[in-house]
N, CA and C of each residue as an Amber inpcrd file, in Angstrom:
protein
   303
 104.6860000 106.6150000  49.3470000 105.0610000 106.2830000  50.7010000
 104.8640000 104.7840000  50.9070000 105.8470000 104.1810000  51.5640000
 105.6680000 102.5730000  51.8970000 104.8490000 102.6160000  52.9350000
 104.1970000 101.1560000  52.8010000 103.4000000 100.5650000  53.7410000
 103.7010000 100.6540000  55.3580000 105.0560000 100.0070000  55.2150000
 105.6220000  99.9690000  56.8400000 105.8940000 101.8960000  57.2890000
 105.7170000 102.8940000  56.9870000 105.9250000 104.1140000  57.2520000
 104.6720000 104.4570000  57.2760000 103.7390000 104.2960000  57.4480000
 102.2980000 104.4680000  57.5810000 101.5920000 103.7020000  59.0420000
 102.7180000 102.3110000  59.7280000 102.6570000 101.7950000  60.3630000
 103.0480000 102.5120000  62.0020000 102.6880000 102.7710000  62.8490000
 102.7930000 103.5830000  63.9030000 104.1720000 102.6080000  64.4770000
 104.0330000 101.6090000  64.8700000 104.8000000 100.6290000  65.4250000
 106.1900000  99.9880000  64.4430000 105.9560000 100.0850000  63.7590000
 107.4710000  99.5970000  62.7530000 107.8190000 101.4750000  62.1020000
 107.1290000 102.3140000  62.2730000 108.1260000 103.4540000  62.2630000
 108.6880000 103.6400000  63.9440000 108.2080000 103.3090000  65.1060000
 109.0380000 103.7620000  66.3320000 110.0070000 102.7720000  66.2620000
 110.2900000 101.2680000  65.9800000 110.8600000 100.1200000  65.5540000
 111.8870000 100.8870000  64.9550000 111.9450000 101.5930000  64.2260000
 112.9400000 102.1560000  62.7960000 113.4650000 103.5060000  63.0830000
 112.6220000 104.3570000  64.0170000 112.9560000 105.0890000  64.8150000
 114.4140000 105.1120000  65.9930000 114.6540000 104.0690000  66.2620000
 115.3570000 103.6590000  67.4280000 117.0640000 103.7580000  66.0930000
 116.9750000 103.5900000  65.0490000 117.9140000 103.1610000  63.8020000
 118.8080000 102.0660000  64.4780000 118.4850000 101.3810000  65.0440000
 118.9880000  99.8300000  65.4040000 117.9250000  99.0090000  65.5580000
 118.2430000  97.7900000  65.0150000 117.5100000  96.6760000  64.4670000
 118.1920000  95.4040000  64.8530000 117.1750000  94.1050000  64.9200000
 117.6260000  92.9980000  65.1920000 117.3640000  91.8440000  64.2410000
 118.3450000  91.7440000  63.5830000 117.9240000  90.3310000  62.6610000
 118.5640000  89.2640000  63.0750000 118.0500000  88.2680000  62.8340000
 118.0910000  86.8430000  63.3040000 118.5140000  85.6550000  61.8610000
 119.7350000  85.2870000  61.9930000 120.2740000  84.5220000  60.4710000
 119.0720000  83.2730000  61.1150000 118.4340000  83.2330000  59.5060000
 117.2480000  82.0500000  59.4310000 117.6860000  80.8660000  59.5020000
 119.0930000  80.7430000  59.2910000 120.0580000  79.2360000  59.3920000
 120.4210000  78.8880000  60.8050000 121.0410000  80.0120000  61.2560000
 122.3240000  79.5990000  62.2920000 121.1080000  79.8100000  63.6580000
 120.5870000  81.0050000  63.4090000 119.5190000  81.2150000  64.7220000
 120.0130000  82.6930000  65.6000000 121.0330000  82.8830000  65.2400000
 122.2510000  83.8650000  65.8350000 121.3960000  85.1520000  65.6520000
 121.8440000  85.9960000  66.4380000 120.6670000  87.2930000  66.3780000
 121.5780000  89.0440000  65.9930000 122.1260000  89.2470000  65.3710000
 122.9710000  90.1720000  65.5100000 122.1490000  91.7230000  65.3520000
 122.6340000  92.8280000  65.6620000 122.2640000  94.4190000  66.0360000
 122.9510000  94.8080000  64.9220000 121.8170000  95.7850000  64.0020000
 122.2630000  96.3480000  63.2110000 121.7970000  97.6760000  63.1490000
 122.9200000  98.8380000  62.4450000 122.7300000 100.2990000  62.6080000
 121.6370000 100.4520000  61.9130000 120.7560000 101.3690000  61.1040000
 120.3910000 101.8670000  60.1770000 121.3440000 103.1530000  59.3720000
 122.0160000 102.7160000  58.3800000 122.6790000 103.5180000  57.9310000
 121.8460000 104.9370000  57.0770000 121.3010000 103.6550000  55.7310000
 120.2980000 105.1260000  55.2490000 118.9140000 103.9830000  54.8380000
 118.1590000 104.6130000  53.9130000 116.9850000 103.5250000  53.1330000
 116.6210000 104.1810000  52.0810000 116.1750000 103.8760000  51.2370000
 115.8140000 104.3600000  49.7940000 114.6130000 103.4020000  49.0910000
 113.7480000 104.5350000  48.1790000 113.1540000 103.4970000  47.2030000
 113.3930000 103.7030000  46.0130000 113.6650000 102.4090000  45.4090000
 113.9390000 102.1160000  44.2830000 113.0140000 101.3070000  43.3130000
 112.4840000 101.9050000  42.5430000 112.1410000 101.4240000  41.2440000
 110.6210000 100.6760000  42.2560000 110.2600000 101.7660000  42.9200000
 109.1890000 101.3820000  44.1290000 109.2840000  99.9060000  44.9230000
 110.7470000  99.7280000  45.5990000 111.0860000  98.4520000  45.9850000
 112.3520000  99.5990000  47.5850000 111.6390000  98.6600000  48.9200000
 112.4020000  99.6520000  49.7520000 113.6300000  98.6660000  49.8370000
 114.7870000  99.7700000  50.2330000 116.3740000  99.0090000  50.3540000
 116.4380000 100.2520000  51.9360000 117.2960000  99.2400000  52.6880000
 118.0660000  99.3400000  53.4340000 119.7090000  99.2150000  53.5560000
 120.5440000 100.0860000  53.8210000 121.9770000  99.9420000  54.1110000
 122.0660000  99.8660000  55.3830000 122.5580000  98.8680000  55.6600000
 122.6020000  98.1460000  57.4930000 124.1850000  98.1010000  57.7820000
 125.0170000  98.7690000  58.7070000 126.0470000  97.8530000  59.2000000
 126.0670000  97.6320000  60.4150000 126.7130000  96.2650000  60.5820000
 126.9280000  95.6530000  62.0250000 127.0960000  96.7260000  63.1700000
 126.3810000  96.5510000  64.4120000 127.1710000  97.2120000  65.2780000
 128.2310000  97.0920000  65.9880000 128.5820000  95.8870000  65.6020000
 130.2170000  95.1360000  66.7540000 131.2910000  95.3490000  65.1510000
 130.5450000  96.0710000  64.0840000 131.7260000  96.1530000  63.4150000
 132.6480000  97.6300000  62.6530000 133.6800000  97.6660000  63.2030000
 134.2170000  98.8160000  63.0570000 134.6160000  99.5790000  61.5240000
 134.5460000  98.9870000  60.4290000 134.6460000  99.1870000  59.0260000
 134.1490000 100.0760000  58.8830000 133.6500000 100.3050000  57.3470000
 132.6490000 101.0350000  56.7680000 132.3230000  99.6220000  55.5680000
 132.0310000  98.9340000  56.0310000 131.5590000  97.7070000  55.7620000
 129.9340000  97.5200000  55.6900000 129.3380000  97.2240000  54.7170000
 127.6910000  97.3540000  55.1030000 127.0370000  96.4520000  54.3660000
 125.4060000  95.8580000  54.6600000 124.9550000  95.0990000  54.2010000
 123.7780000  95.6280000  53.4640000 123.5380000  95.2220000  52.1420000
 122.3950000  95.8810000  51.4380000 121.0670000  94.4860000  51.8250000
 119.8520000  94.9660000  52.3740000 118.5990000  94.1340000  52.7070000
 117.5690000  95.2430000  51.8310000 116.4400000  94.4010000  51.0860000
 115.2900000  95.0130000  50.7410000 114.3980000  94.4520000  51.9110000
 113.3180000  95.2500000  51.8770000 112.3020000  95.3080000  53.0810000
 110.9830000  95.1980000  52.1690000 110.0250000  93.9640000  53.1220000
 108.2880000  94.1740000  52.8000000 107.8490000  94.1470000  53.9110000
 107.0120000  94.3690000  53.9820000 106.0090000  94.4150000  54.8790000
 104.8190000  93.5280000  54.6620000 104.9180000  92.3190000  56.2750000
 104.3080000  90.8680000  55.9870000 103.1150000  91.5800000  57.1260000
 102.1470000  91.6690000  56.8260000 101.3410000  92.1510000  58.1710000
 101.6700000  93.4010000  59.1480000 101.7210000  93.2420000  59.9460000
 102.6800000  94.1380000  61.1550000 103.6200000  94.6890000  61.4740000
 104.4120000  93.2840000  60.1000000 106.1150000  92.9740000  60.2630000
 106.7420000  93.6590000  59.6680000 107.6880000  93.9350000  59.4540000
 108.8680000  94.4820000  58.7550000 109.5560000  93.1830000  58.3640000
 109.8950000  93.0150000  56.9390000 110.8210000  91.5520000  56.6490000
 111.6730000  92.3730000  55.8750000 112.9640000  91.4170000  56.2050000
 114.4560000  91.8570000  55.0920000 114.3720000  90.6590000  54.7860000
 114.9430000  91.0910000  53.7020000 115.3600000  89.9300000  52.5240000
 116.5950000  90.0950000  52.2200000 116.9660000  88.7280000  51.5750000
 118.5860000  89.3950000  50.7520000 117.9270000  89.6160000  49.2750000
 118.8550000  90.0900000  48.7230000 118.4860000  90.1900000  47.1490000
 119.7340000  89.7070000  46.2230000 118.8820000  88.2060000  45.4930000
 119.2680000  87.4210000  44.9750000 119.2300000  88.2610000  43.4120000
 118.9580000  88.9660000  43.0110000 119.0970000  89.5700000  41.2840000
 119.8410000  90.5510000  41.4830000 121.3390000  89.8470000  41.0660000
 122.6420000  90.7050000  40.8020000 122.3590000  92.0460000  39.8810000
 121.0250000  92.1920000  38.6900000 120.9690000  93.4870000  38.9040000
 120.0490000  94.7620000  39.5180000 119.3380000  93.8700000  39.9420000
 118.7380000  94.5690000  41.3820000 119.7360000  94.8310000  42.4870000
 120.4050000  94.2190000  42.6790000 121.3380000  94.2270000  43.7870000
 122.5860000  95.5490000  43.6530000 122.7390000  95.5830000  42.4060000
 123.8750000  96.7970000  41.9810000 123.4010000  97.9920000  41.8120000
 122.0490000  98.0460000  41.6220000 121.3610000  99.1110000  41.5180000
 121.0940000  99.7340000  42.7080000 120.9410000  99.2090000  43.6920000
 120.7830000  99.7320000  44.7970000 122.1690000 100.1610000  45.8510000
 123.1680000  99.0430000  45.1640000 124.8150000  99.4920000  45.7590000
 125.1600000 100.4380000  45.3620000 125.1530000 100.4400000  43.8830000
 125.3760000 101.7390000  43.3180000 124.5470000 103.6120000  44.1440000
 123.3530000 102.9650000  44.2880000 122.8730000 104.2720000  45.1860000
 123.5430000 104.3160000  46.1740000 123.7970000 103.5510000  46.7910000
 124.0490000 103.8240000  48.2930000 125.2200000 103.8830000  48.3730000
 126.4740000 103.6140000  47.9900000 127.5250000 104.2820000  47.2600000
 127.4660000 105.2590000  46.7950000 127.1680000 106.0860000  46.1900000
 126.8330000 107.0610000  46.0060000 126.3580000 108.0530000  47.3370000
 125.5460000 107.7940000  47.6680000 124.6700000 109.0560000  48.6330000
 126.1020000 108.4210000  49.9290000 126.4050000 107.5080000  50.3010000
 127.4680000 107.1780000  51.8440000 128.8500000 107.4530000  51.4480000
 129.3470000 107.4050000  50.2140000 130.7760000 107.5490000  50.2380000
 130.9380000 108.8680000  49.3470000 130.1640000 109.6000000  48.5470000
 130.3920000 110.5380000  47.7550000 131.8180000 111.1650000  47.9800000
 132.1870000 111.8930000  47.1690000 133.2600000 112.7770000  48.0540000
 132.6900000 114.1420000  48.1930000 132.8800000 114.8140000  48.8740000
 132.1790000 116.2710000  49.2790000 133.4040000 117.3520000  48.7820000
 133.3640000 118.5600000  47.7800000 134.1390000 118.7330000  47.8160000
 133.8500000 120.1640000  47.9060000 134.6800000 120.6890000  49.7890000
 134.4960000 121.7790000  50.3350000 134.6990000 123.4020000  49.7610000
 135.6080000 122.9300000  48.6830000 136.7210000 124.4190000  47.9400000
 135.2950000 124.8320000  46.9840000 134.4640000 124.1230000  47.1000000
 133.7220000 124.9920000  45.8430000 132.4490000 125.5620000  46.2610000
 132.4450000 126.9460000  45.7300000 131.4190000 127.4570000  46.1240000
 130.1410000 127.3820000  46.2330000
């Protein structure tokens, strides 16, 4: 079990499955869904998409926990990064296929 899920206050935070991140450059604050989360290779990932955006468009963030906080990160190791697309691809777009018993 992760750290931040043990946390009373960043599970009601995560509870709500909308979130607010803030680009560390621009300052801009945008609302994001909680799509799903997973751990991997004991490293937590998040699948986030925009809420002003109508796609099936999504952003992969890993999560630590700085104190209190909940932090996303991007993830800079292209194969860390596929490993976790690849899941979440998987479990969000699967195809379901109803005819079989």
């Amino acid at each position: 079990m992760a750290d931040f899920e043990k946390n009373p206050e960043l599970e009601e935070e995560l509870d709500e499955n909308i979130i607010t991140l803030t680009d560390e450059d621009t300052g801009e604050e945008q609302d994001f869904e909680i799509w799903a989360q997973a751990t991997i290779d004991e490293k937590i990932y998040f699948a986030l998409v925009p809420v002003d955006d109508e796609g099936d468009e999504y952003v992969i963030l890993r999560a630590t926990v700085d104190g209190d906080d909940l932090v996303f990160e991007t993830i800079d190791d292209d194969d860390e990064f596929e490993k976790a697309e690849d899941y979440f691809n998987d479990l969000l777009f699967s195809e379901v296929d109803y005819d079989e018993n």
